[in-house]
ZATITOR-910012 format. One line per field, with one value per residue (C-alpha): residue in three letters; x, y, z. Coordinates in steps of 0.001 Angstrom, whole numbers, plus 524288, in hexadecimal, padded with zeros to 5 digits. Layout:
# residues N
resn [ALA, ...]
xx [X, ...]
yy [Y, ...]
zz [Z, ...]
//
This chain:
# residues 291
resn [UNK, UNK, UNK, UNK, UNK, UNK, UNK, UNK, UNK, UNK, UNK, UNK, UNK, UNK, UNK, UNK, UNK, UNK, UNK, UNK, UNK, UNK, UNK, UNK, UNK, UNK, UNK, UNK, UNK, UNK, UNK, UNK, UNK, UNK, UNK, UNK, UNK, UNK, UNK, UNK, UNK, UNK, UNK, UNK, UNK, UNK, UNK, UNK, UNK, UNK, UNK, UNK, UNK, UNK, UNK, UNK, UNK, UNK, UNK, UNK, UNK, UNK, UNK, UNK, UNK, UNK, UNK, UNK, UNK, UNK, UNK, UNK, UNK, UNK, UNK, UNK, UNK, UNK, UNK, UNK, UNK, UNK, UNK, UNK, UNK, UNK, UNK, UNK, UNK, UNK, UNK, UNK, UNK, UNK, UNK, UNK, UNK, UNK, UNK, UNK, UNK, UNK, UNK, UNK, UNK, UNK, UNK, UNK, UNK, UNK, UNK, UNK, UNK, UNK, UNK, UNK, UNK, UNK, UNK, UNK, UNK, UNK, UNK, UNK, UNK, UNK, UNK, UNK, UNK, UNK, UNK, UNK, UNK, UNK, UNK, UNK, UNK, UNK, UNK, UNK, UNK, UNK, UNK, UNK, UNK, UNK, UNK, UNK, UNK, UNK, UNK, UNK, UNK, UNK, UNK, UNK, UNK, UNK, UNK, UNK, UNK, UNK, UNK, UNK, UNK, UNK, UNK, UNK, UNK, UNK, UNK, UNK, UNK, UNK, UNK, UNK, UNK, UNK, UNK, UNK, UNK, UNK, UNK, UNK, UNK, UNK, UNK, UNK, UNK, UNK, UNK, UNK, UNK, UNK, UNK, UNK, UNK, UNK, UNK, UNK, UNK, UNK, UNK, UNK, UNK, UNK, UNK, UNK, UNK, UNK, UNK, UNK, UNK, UNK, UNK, UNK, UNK, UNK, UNK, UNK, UNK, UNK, UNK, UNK, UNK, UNK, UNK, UNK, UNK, UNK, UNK, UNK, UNK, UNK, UNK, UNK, UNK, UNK, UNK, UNK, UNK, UNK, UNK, UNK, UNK, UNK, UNK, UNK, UNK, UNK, UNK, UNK, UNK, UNK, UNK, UNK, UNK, UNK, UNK, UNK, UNK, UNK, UNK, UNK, UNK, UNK, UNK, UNK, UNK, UNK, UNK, UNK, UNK, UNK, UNK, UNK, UNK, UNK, UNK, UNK, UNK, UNK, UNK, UNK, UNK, UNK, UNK, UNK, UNK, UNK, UNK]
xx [5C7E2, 5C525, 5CDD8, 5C6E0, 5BABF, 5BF44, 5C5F7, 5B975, 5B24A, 5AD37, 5B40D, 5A856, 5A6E1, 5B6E9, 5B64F, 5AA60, 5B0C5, 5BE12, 5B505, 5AD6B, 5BA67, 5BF8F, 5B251, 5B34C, 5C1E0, 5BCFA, 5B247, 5BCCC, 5C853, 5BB51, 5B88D, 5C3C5, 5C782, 5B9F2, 5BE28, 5CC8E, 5C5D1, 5BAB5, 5C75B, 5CD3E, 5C11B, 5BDFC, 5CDD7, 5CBDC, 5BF2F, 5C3DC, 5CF27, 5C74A, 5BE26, 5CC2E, 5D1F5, 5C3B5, 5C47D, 5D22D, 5CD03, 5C03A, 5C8F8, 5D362, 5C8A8, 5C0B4, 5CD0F, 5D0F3, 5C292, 5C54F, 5D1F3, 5CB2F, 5C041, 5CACC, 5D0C2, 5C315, 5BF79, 5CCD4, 5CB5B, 5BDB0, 5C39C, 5CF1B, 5C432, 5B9CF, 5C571, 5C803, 5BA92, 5B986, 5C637, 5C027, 5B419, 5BCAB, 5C1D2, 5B663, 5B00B, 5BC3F, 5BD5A, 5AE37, 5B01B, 5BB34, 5B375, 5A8AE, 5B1DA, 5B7CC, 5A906, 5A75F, 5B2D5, 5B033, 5A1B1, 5A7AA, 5B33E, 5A70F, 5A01A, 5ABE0, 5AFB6, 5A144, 5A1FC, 5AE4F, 5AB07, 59F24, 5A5D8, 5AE54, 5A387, 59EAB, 5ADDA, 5AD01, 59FEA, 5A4E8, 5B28C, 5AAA0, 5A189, 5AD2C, 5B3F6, 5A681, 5A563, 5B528, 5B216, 5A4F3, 5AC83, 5B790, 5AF94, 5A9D5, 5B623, 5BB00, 5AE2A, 5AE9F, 5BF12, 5BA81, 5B186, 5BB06, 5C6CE, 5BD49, 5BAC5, 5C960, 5CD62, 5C3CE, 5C820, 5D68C, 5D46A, 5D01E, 5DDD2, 5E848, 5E706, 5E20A, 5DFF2, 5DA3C, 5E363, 5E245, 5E533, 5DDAA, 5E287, 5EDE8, 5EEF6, 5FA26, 5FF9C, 607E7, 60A94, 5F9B5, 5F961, 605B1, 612E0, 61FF2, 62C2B, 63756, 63E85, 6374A, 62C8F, 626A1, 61915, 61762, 60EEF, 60426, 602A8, 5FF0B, 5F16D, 5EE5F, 5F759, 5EC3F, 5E068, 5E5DC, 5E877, 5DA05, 5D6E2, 5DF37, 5DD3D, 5CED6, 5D325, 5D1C4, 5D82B, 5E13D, 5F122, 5F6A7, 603AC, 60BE7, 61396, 61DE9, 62486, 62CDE, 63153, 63B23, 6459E, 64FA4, 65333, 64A7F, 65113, 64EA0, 64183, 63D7D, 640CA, 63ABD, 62ED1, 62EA8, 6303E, 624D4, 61DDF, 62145, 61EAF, 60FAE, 60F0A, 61411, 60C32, 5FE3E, 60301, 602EB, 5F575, 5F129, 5F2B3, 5F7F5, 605C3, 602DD, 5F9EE, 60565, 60F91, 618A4, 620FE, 62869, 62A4B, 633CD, 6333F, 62AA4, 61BBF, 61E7C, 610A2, 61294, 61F29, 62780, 631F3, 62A17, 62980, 61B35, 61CB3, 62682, 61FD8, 612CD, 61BA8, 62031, 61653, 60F39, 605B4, 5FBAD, 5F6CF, 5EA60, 5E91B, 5DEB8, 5E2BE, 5D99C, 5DA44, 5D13D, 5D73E, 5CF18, 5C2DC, 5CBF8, 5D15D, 5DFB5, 5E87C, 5F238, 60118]
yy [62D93, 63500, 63FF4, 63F45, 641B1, 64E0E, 653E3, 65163, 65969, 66619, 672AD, 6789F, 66CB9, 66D29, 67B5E, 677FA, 66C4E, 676C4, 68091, 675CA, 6726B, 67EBD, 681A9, 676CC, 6798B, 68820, 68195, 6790C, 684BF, 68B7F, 680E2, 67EFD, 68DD4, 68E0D, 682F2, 688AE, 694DE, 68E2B, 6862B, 6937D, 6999D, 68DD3, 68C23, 69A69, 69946, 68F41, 694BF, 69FD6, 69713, 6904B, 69DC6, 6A0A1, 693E7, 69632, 6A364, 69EF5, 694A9, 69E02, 6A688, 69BA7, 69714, 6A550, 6A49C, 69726, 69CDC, 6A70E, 69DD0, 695BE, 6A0E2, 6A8DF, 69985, 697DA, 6A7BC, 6A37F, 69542, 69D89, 6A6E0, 69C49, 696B7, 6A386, 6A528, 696F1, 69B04, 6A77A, 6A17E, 696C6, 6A0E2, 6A993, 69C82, 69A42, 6A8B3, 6A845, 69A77, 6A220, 6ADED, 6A4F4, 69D32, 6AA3D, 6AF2F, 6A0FE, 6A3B6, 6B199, 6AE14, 6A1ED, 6AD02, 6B651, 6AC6D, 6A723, 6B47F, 6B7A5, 6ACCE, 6B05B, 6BDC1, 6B6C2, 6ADF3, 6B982, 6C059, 6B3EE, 6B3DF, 6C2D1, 6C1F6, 6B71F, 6BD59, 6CA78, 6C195, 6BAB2, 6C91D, 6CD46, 6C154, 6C369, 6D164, 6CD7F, 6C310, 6CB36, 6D61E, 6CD8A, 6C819, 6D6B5, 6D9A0, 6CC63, 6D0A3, 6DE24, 6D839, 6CC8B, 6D941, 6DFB0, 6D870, 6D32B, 6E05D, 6E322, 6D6C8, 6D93D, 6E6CE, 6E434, 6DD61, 6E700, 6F244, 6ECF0, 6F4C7, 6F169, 6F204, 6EE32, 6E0F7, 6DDE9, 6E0D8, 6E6BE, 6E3F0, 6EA7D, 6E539, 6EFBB, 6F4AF, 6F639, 6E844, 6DFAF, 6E5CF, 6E349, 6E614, 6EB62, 6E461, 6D958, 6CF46, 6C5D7, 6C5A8, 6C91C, 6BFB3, 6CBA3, 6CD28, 6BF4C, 6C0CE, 6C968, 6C3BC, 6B7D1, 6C018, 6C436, 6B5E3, 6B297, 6BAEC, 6B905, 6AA0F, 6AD8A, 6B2C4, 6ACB0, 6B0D4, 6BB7C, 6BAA3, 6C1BF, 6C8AF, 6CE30, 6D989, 6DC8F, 6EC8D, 6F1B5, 700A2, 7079A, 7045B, 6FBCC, 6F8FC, 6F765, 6E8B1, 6E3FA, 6E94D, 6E26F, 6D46C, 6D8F6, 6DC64, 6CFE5, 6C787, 6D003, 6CB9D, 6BE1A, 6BE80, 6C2BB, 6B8E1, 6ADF7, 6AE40, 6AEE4, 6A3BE, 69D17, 6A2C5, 6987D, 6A217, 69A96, 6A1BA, 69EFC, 6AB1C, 6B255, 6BBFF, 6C3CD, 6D11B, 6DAC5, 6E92B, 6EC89, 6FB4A, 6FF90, 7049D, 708FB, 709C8, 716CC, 71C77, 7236B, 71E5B, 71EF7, 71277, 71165, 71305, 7081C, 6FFFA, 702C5, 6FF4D, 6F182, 6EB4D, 6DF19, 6E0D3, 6D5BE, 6D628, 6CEDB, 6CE2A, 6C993, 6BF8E, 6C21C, 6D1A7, 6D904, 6E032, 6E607, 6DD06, 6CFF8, 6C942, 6C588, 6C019, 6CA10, 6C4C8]
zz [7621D, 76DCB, 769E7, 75D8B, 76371, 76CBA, 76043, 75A6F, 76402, 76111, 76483, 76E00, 775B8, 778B0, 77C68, 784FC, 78BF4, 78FAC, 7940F, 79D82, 7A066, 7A3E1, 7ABD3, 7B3A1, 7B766, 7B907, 7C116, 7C7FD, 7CB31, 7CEA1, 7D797, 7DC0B, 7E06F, 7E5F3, 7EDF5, 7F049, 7F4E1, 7FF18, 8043C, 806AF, 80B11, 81534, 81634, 81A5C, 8228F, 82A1C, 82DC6, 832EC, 83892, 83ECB, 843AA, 848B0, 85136, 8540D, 85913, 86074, 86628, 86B56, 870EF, 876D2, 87B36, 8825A, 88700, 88E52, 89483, 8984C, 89DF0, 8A2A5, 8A865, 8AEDB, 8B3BE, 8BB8D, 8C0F6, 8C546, 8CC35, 8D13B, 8D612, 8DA80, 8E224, 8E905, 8EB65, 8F03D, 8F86D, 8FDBC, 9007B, 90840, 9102C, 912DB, 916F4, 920E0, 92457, 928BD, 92FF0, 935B3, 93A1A, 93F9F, 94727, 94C21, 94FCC, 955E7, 95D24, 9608F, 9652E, 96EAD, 9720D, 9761C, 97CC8, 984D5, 9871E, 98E38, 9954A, 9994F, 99CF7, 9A570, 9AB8C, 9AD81, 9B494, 9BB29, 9C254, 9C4EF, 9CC76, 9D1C2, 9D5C0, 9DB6B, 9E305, 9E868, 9E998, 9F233, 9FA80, 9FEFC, A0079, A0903, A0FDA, A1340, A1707, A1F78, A2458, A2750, A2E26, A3698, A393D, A3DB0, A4713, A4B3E, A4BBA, A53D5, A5EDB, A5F86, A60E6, A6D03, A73C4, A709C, A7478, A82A2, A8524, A7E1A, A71F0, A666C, A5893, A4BFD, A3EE9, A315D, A32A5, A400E, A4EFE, A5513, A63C0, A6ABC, A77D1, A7EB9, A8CD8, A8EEC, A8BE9, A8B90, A9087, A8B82, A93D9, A8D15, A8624, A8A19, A8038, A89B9, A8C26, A9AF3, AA2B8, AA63E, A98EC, A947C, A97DB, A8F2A, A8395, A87B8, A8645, A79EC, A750C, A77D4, A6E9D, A629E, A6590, A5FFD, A52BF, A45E9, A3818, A3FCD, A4122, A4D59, A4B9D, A5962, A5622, A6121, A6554, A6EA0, A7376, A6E77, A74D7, A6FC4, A61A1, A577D, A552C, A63A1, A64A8, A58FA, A5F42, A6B75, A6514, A5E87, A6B25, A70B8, A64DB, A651F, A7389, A730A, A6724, A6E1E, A7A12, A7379, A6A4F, A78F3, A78A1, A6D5A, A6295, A5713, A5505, A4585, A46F0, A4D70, A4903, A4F78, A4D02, A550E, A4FF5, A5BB9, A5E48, A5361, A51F6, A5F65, A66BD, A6EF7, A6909, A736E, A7E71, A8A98, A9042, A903E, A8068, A80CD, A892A, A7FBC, A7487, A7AD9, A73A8, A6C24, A6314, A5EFD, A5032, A4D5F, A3E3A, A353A, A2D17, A2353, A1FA7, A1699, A0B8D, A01BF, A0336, A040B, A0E98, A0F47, A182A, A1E02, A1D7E]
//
C-alpha cells in the first residue's frame, strides 16, 4: 500500500525531495571537505607549531650549553681567581715574614755592631792602660838601669844596651893568666862587691859570656872561654845568686876587645863579661819576655 501511496505522489514533490537530497549530500561533501581541509590546515599548523618547538627547543637548548658552558669558564675562572688570591695571600704572609725577619736581622745586626763598639772601646782602653803601664814600667827600668849602672860602674866598665847592662871584667878589673880560668884569690873581692849587687835585682836574668887572645885554635879557646865563663858563674852562685837566673857562654877568640898581638891587647882580651838583662823588654808599646 505504501508503494501505492509514493507512486501516488505527485511529480514536483519527488523532484523536490532529490534536490533536498542532493543539497544535503552537497551540504555533507561540503562539510566534509571543509572538515578534510581544517584537518589539513591544523594537521599543517601544528606541525609548524611542532617544527617551531622543535626549533625554540634546539635553540634554548644551544643557549643552555652555552650557559652551561660561560657558567663552568666563570667556576674554572672563580677557581683561579680563588687560587691566585690564595697565593697573593701566601706571597704577602711571605713578604711580611721576610720584613719580620729583615727588621729582627737589622736589629740584631745593630746590636751587634754596638756591642761591637762596646768591645773596641773596651779593647783600646785595655790597649792604653798596657801602653801607660808599660811606659811606666820602661820609665821605672830606666831609673832602676840607671843607678845599677853607677854602682856597677864604680867596681869595673859597665855600658848600657838594648836589652839592659853589659859589664866587662878584663885586665883593669879581673886578670886572667894565659891559658888559665880560675878565679884568682885578689880578685874575689870584687867578684863579692859585684854579687851584692845583682843579689838586689828582681825580674832580670844574668848571662857570663867568656874570651880569650888570639893565640891558639879557635876550638881550644872556645872551651877555655867557656870554663872562664863557668868559672865567674860558679863562684857568685856561692855568692847566693840563684844559678836558675844564670847562663853561661864562651865565644873563644872572637869580638876581640883591643884587636892586635901585643900582650897588653891579649891580656885586655882575656876576658869575662857579665850581662844583666831585663826580663821583661819593651817592644813596640808591649812588654815581652826575651828568650
Amino acid at each position: 500500500m505504501m508503494d501505492s501511496s509514493r507512486e501516488a505522489l505527485k511529480p514536483d514533490e519527488r523532484g523536490l525531495g532529490d534536490a533536498r537530497a542532493k543539497s544535503q549530500g552537497k551540504l555533507a561533501l561540503a562539510l566534509g571537505v571543509i572538515a578534510i581541509a581544517l584537518s589539513l590546515v591544523l594537521g599543517f599548523v601544528y606541525l609548524i607549531s611542532v617544527r617551531r618547538l622543535e626549533r625554540e627547543v634546539t635553540r634554548l637548548s644551544q643557549q643552555t650549553e652555552g650557559f652551561s658552558r660561560l657558567v663552568e669558564r666563570a667556576q674554572e675562572q672563580s677557581q683561579m681567581l680563588a687560587q691566585q688570591a690564595s697565593q697573593a695571600a701566601a706571597n704577602a704572609q711571605a713578604a711580611a715574614q721576610q720584613r719580620d725577619l729583615a727588621k729582627q736581622a737589622q736589629s740584631n745586626s745593630e746590636v751587634q755592631a754596638q756591642l761591637a763598639r762596646q768591645q773596641a772601646a773596651a779593647e783600646q782602653q785595655k790597649a792604653d792602660q798596657a801602653t801607660q803601664q808599660a811606659e811606666e814600667y820602661r820609665q821605672a827600668r830606666e831609673a832602676e838601669l840607671a843607678q845599677l849602672q853607677q854602682a856597677l860602674g864604680q867596681i869595673a866598665e859597665t855600658r848600657r844596651t838594648a836589652m839592659g847592662l853589659v859589664m866587662t871584667l878584663d885586665s883593669k878589673s879581673i886578670r886572667f893568666d894565659f891559658d888559665k880560668a880560675n878565679v884568682k884569690p885578689e880578685y874575689r873581692d870584687i867578684l863579692n862587691r859585684i854579687a851584692g849587687i845583682l843579689m838586689t835585682l828582681k825580674g832580670y836574668t844574668i848571662a857570663v859570656y867568656g874570651y880569650t887572645d888570639d893565640i891558639g885554635t879557635q876550638t881550644y879557646n872556645l872551651q877555655l872561654s867557656r870554663r872562664r865563663a863557668e868559672a865567674v858563674r860558679d863562684f857568685l852562685v856561692q855568692t847566693g845568686i840563684s844559678p836558675t837566673i844564670m847562663s853561661t857562654k864562651g865565644f873563644g877568640k872572637s869580638d876581640p876587645r883591643i884587636p892586635s898581638n901585643s900582650e897588653q891587647a891579649r891580656a885586655a882580651n882575656r876576658r869575662v863579661e857579665i850581662a844583666i838583662v831585663d826580663s821583661k823588654v819593651l817592644t813596640n808599646g808591649l812588654l815581652v819576655v826575651p828568650k
